[in-house]
N, C-alpha and C positions, 0 to 999 in steps of 0.2 A: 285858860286862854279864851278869849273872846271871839267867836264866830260870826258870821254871815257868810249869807244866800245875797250875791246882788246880780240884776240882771243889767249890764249895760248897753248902749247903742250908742256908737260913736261914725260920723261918718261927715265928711267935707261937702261945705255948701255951694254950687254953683261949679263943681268940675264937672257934670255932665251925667246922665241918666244911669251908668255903669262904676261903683264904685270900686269894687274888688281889689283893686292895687294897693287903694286906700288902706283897709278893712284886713286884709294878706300883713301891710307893713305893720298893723296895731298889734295884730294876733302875734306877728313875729315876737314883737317886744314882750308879749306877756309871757308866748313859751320860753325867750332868754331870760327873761327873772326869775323865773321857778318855785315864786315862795309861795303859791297859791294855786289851788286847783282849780280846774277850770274846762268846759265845753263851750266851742261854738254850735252856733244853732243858724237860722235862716235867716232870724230878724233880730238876734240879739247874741252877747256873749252871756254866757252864767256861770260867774267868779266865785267861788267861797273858798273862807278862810278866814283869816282876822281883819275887820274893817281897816284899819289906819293903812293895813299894809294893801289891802288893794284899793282905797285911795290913791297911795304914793302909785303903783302901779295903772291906775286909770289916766291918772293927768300924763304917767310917760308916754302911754299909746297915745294920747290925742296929742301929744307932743310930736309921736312920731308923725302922726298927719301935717304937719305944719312942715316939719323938716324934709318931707314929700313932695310938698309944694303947694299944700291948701293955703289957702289965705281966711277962708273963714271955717270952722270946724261944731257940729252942732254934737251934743253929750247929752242921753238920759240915763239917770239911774235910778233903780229903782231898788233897795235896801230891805231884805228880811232879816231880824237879828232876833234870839230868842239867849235870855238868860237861865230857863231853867234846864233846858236841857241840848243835847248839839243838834244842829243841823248838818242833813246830807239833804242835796239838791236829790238825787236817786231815792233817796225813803221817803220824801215827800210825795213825790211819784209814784213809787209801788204802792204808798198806802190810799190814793186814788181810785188807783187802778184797783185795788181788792175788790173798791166798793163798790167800783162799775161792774164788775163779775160777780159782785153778791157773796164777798167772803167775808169781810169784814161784821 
């Protein structure tokens, strides 16, 4: 099966300086599909799993923003995908971090 790392940012344009509700109702949607792991963070979410299906899964969260009540909705993604071997968003990190402590 086919993997990625993708980090996305989805967030309504013109409701006002404090998104959260927004941001709360996308997260909701990606914990009820469950086909893909996933962490929020401060300034992005980071989804991995098999592209196609967190495709299908990005466009629902920015779906859900509209059903919210956004009228205009802004989306970056940004897509790591490696075929020769799997990604974890966490090994990528630890093997960072060795190099900052001088282990690696």
């Amino acid at each position: 099966m086919r993997k990625a790392i993708v980090a996305v940012s989805i967030a309504p344009l013109g409701e006002g300086p404090s998104v959260s509700d927004y941001v709360a109702e996308a997260i909701r949607v990606l914990k009820e599909d469950g086909r893909v792991e996933w962490e929020l963070g401060p300034m992005c979410t980071t989804i991995w799993g098999d592209p196609a299906v967190i495709f299908e899964v990005i466009l629902k969260m920015q779906e859900a923003m509209f059903r919210k009540g956004a009228v205009r909705v802004s989306t970056v993604i940004k897509m790591d995908e490696r075929r020769d071997k799997e990604l974890d968003p966490r090994k990528k990190v630890e093997a960072v971090m060795r190099k900052v402590e001088g282990k690696a």
